[in-house]
Backbone bond lengths (Angstrom), bond angles and torsions (degrees), N, CA, C in turn:
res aa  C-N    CA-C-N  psi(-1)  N-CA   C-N-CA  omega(-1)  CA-C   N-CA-C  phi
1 X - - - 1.450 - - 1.530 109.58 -
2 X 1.399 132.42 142.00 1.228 150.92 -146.41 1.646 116.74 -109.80
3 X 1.340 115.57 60.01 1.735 117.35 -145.17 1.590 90.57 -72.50
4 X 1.328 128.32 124.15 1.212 146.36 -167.68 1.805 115.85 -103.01
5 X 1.390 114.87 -22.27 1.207 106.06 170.65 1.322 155.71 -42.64
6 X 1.786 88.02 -35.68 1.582 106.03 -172.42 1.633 97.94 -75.50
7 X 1.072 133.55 -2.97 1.465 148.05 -170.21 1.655 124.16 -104.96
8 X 1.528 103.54 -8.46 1.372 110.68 174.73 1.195 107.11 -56.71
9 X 1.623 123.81 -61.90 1.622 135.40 -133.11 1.415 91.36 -106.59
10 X 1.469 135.43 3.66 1.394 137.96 152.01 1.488 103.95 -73.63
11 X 1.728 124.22 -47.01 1.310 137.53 -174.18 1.869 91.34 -64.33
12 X 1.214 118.51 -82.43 0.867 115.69 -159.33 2.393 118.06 -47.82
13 X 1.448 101.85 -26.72 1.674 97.71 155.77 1.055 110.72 -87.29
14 X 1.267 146.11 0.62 1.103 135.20 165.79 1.778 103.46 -78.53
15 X 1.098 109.45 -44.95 1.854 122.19 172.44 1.870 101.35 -41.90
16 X 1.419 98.48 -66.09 1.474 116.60 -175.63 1.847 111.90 -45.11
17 X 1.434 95.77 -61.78 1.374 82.64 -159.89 1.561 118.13 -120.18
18 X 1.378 94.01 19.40 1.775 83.62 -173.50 1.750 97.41 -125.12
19 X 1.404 113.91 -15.26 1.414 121.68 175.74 1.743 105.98 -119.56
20 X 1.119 123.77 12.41 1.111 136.63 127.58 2.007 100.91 87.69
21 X 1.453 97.01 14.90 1.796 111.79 -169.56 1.461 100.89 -49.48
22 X 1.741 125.72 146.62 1.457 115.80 160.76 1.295 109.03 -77.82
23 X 1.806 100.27 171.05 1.640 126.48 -162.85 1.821 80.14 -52.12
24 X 0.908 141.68 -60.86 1.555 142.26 -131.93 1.374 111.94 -77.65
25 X 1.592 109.41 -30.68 1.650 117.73 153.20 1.406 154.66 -60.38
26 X 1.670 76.49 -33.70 1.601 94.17 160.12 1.109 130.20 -108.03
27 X 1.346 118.49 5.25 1.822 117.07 154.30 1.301 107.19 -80.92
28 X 1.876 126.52 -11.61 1.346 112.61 -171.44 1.658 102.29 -91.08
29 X 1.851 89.62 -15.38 1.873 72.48 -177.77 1.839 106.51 -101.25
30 X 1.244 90.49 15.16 1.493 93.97 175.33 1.931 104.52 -79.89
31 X 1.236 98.45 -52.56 1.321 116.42 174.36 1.393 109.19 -32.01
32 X 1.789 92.89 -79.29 1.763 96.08 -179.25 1.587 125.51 -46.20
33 X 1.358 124.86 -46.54 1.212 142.29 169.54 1.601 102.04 -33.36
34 X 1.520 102.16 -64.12 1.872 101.71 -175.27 1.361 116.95 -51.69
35 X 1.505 105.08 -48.70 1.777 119.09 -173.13 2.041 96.80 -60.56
36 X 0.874 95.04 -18.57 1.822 80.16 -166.00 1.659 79.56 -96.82
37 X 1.194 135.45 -48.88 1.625 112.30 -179.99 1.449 111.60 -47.17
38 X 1.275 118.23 -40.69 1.704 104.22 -165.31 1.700 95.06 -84.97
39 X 1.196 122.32 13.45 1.632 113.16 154.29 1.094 112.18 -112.43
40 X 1.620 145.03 -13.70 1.322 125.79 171.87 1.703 102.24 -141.15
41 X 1.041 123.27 154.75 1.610 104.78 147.06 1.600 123.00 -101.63
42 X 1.315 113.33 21.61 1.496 90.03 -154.26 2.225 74.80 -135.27
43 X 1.046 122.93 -163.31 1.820 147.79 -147.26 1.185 102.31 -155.32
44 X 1.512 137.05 37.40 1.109 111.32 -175.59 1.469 100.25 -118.96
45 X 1.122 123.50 142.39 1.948 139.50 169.92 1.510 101.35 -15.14
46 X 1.442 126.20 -32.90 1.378 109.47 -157.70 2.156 84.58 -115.37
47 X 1.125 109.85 -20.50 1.892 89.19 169.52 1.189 107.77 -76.91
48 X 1.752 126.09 -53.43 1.608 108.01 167.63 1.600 112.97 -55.18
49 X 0.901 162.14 -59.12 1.478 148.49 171.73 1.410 109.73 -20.93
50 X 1.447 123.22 -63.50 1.460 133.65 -174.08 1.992 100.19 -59.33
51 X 1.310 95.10 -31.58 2.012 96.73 -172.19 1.316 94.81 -58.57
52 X 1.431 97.89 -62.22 1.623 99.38 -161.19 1.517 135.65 -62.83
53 X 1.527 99.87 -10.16 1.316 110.35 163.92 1.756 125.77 -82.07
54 X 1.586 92.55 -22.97 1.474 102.83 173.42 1.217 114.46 -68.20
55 X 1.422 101.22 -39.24 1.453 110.42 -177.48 1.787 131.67 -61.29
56 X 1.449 95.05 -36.22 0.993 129.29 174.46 1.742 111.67 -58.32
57 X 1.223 102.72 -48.48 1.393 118.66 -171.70 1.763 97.62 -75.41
58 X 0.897 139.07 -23.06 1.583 138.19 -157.70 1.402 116.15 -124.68
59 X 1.823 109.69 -29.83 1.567 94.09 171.82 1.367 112.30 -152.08
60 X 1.061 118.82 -159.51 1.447 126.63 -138.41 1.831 107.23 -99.55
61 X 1.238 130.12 117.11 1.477 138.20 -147.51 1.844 91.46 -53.43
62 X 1.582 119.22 -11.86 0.923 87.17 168.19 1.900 139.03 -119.11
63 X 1.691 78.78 23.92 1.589 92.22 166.50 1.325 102.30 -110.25
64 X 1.149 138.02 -4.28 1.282 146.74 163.03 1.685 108.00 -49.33
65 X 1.916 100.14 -64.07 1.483 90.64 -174.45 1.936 110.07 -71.85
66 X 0.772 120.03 -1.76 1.476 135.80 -153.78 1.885 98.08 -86.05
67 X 1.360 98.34 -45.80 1.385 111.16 -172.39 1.667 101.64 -103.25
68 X 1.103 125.84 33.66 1.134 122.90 172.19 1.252 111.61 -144.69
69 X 1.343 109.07 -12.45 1.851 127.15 -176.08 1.753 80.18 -84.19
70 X 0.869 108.99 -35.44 1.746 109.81 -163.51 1.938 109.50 -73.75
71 X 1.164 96.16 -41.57 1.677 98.20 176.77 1.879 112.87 -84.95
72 X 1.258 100.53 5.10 1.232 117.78 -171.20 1.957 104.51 -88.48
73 X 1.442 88.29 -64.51 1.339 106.21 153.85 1.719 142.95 -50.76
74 X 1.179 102.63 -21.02 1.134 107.18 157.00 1.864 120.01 -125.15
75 X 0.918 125.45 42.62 1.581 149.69 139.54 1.347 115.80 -92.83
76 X 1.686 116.06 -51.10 1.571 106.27 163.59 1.740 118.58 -43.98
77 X 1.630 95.91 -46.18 1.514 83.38 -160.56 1.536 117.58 -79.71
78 X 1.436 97.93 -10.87 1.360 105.49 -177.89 1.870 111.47 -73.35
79 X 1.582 97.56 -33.76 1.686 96.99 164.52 1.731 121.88 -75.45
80 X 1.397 100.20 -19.89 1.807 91.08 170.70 1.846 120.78 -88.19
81 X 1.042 94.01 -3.83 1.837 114.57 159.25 1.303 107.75 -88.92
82 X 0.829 129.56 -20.54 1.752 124.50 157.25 1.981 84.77 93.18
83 X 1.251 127.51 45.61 1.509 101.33 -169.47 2.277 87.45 -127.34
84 X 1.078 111.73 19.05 1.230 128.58 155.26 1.210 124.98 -148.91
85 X 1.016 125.36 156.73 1.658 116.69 178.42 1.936 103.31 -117.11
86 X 1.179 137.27 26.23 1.684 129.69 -147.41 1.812 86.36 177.40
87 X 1.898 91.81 116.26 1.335 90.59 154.02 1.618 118.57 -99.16
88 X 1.468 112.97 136.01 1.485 112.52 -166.24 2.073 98.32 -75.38
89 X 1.313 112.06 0.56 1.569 119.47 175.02 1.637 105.28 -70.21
90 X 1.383 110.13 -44.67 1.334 103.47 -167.34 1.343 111.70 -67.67
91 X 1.532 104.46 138.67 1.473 136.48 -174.65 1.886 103.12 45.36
92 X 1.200 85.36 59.96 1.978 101.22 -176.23 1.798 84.43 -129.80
93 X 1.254 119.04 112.60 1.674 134.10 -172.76 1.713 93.86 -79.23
94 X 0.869 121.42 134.19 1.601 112.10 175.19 1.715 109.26 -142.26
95 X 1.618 99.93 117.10 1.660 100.63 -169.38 1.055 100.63 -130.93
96 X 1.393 98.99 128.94 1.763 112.37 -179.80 1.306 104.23 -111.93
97 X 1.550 115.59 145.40 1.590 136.30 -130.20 1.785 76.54 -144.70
Protein backbone atom coordinates (compact mmCIF):
# COMPACT_ATOMS: atom_id res chain seq x y z
CA UNK A 1 0.00 0.00 0.00
CA UNK A 2 1.26 3.47 -1.18
CA UNK A 3 1.06 5.85 2.10
CA UNK A 4 0.77 9.24 0.35
CA UNK A 5 0.82 11.71 3.16
CA UNK A 6 4.26 12.51 3.70
CA UNK A 7 3.82 13.93 0.04
CA UNK A 8 0.97 16.34 0.51
CA UNK A 9 3.01 19.46 1.83
CA UNK A 10 5.75 18.70 -0.96
CA UNK A 11 2.42 18.83 -3.38
CA UNK A 12 1.11 21.59 -1.80
CA UNK A 13 4.91 23.86 -2.39
CA UNK A 14 5.00 22.53 -5.32
CA UNK A 15 1.17 24.21 -5.78
CA UNK A 16 2.76 27.41 -4.11
CA UNK A 17 5.71 28.03 -5.82
CA UNK A 18 6.56 26.46 -8.90
CA UNK A 19 2.92 26.70 -10.55
CA UNK A 20 2.57 29.85 -9.00
CA UNK A 21 -1.36 28.96 -7.37
CA UNK A 22 -2.76 31.83 -4.86
CA UNK A 23 -2.65 31.51 -0.92
CA UNK A 24 -6.60 30.76 -1.32
CA UNK A 25 -6.03 27.64 -3.56
CA UNK A 26 -3.91 26.00 -1.70
CA UNK A 27 -5.52 26.03 1.64
CA UNK A 28 -8.60 24.75 -0.40
CA UNK A 29 -6.58 21.96 -1.68
CA UNK A 30 -5.02 21.61 1.54
CA UNK A 31 -8.45 21.23 2.98
CA UNK A 32 -9.64 18.77 0.42
CA UNK A 33 -6.48 16.65 0.64
CA UNK A 34 -7.13 16.35 4.64
CA UNK A 35 -10.97 15.53 4.25
CA UNK A 36 -10.11 12.67 1.79
CA UNK A 37 -7.32 11.40 4.38
CA UNK A 38 -9.79 11.13 7.19
CA UNK A 39 -11.81 8.91 4.60
CA UNK A 40 -9.17 6.69 3.24
CA UNK A 41 -5.50 6.31 3.70
CA UNK A 42 -4.57 4.54 0.84
CA UNK A 43 -5.15 5.72 -3.65
CA UNK A 44 -6.57 2.89 -4.72
CA UNK A 45 -9.53 2.76 -7.73
CA UNK A 46 -11.90 1.31 -5.25
CA UNK A 47 -11.21 4.21 -2.13
CA UNK A 48 -11.65 6.95 -4.80
CA UNK A 49 -14.81 5.09 -6.11
CA UNK A 50 -16.15 4.77 -2.44
CA UNK A 51 -15.04 8.95 -2.12
CA UNK A 52 -16.91 9.82 -4.86
CA UNK A 53 -19.97 8.37 -3.93
CA UNK A 54 -19.69 9.89 -0.51
CA UNK A 55 -19.14 12.83 -2.02
CA UNK A 56 -21.76 12.69 -4.17
CA UNK A 57 -24.15 11.91 -1.46
CA UNK A 58 -23.21 15.17 0.74
CA UNK A 59 -22.42 17.97 -1.63
CA UNK A 60 -23.05 20.03 -4.26
CA UNK A 61 -21.81 18.75 -8.06
CA UNK A 62 -19.96 21.70 -7.70
CA UNK A 63 -17.72 21.05 -4.83
CA UNK A 64 -17.77 17.64 -5.89
CA UNK A 65 -15.84 18.51 -9.11
CA UNK A 66 -13.71 20.98 -7.07
CA UNK A 67 -12.58 18.29 -4.62
CA UNK A 68 -11.82 15.86 -7.08
CA UNK A 69 -10.04 18.23 -9.63
CA UNK A 70 -7.89 18.57 -6.46
CA UNK A 71 -6.97 14.81 -5.81
CA UNK A 72 -6.60 14.67 -9.43
CA UNK A 73 -3.98 17.16 -9.23
CA UNK A 74 -2.08 15.80 -6.90
CA UNK A 75 -1.82 12.07 -8.37
CA UNK A 76 -0.46 13.81 -11.49
CA UNK A 77 2.15 15.30 -9.54
CA UNK A 78 2.84 12.54 -7.55
CA UNK A 79 3.43 10.51 -10.99
CA UNK A 80 5.76 13.31 -12.41
CA UNK A 81 7.94 12.81 -9.14
CA UNK A 82 8.28 9.40 -10.19
CA UNK A 83 6.83 8.41 -6.48
CA UNK A 84 3.95 6.24 -8.29
CA UNK A 85 4.01 4.69 -11.42
CA UNK A 86 -0.35 4.01 -12.00
CA UNK A 87 -3.02 6.50 -11.92
CA UNK A 88 -5.80 4.81 -9.79
CA UNK A 89 -8.17 7.59 -12.15
CA UNK A 90 -7.61 5.69 -15.17
CA UNK A 91 -10.67 4.03 -16.52
CA UNK A 92 -12.33 5.07 -12.94
CA UNK A 93 -15.97 6.63 -14.60
CA UNK A 94 -16.65 9.54 -12.29
CA UNK A 95 -20.29 11.17 -12.25
CA UNK A 96 -21.25 13.96 -10.41
CA UNK A 97 -25.00 14.20 -9.54
Amino acid sequence: MFEYRPFVDQFLDYCRYHKKLSDKTVRAYKIDLSQYALFSDTLSKQALWDYIECLNKNYKPKTVKRKLATLKAFIHFLLLQDYIDFNPFDKLETSIR
